[in-house]
N, C-alpha and C positions, 0 to 999 in steps of 0.2 A: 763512082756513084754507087750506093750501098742499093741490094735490093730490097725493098718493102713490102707488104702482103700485095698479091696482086690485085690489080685495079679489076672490080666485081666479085673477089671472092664470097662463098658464102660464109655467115656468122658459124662461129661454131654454137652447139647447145646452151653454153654459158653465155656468150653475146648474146645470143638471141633473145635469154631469160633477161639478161641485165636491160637489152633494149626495151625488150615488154614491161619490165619493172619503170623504167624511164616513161616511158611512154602510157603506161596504167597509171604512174602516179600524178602526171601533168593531168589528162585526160577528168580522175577524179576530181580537182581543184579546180578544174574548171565547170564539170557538174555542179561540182559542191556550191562553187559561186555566182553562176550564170541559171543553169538550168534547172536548179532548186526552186529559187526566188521567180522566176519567170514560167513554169510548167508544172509549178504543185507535188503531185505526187509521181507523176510522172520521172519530170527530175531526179525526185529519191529513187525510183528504179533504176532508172541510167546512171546516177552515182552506188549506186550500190552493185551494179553490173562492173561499173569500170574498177570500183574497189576490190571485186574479185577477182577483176584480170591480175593486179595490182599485186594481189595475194598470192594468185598461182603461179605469178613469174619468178617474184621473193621465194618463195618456195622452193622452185629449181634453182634458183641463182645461188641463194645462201644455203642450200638446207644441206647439201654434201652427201646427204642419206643415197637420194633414189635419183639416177639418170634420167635423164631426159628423152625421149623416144627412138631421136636420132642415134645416141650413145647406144641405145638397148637394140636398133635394130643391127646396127656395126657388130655390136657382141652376136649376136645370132647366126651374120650373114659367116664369121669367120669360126665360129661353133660348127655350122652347117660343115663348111670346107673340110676342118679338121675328121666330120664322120664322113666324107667321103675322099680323104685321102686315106683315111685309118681300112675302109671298106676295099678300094684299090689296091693297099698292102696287104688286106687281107687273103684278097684273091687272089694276088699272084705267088703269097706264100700256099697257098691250096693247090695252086698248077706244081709250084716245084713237091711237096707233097706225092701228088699224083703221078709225076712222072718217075719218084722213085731219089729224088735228090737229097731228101730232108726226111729225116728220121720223125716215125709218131710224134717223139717224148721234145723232140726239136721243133716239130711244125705247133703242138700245144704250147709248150712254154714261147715261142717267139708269137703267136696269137696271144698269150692272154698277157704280155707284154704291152704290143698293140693296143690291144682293147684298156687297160689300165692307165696309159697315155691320154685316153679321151676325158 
């Protein structure tokens, strides 16, 4: 039995854009054709609303430029990580340093190493 995505996973950023593109576009056709004719101007609001879910989902979905929040908050969380493992090498090269193990000219160049990394 092959495994498959698991049963509830969540969408990733592109599914979720592709679904709301699905879903904005159905959504406005049915504005367009039900809620127009039956609600005035109203209708035109709510199809012009659902046009621009429609838009902003296309947007993420196709546009390749800019991530999606979820992506951007993933980059940050693992940016964050990297300035505080680079801060923990930092300090433990300052203890050896301090205790006499690691030459000036050796504790600067393996910091600005370090820090160059980031």
């Amino acid at each position: 039995m092959a495994d498959g995505p698991k049963k509830g996973a969540p969408l990733s950023g592109k599914g979720k854009s592709l679904l709301g593109l699905v879903l904005g576009a159905g959504l406005t056709v049915f504005c367009a054709l039900y809620a127009v004719p039956r609600y005035g101007n109203t209708g035109t609001v709510l199809t012009a609303l659902a046009l621009a879910v429609t838009g902003y989902n296309a947007y993420f979905a196709f546009g390749g430029k800019h991530t999606p929040p979820e992506v951007r908050q993933q980059a940050e969380e693992a940016d964050e990580q990297a300035r505080e493992e680079a801060r923990l090498q930092i300090m433990a090269l300052e203890e050896q340093y301090n205790s006499g193990l690691v030459s000036y000219e050796d504790y600067i160049a393996k910091r600005q190493e370090i820090i160059s990394q980031l």
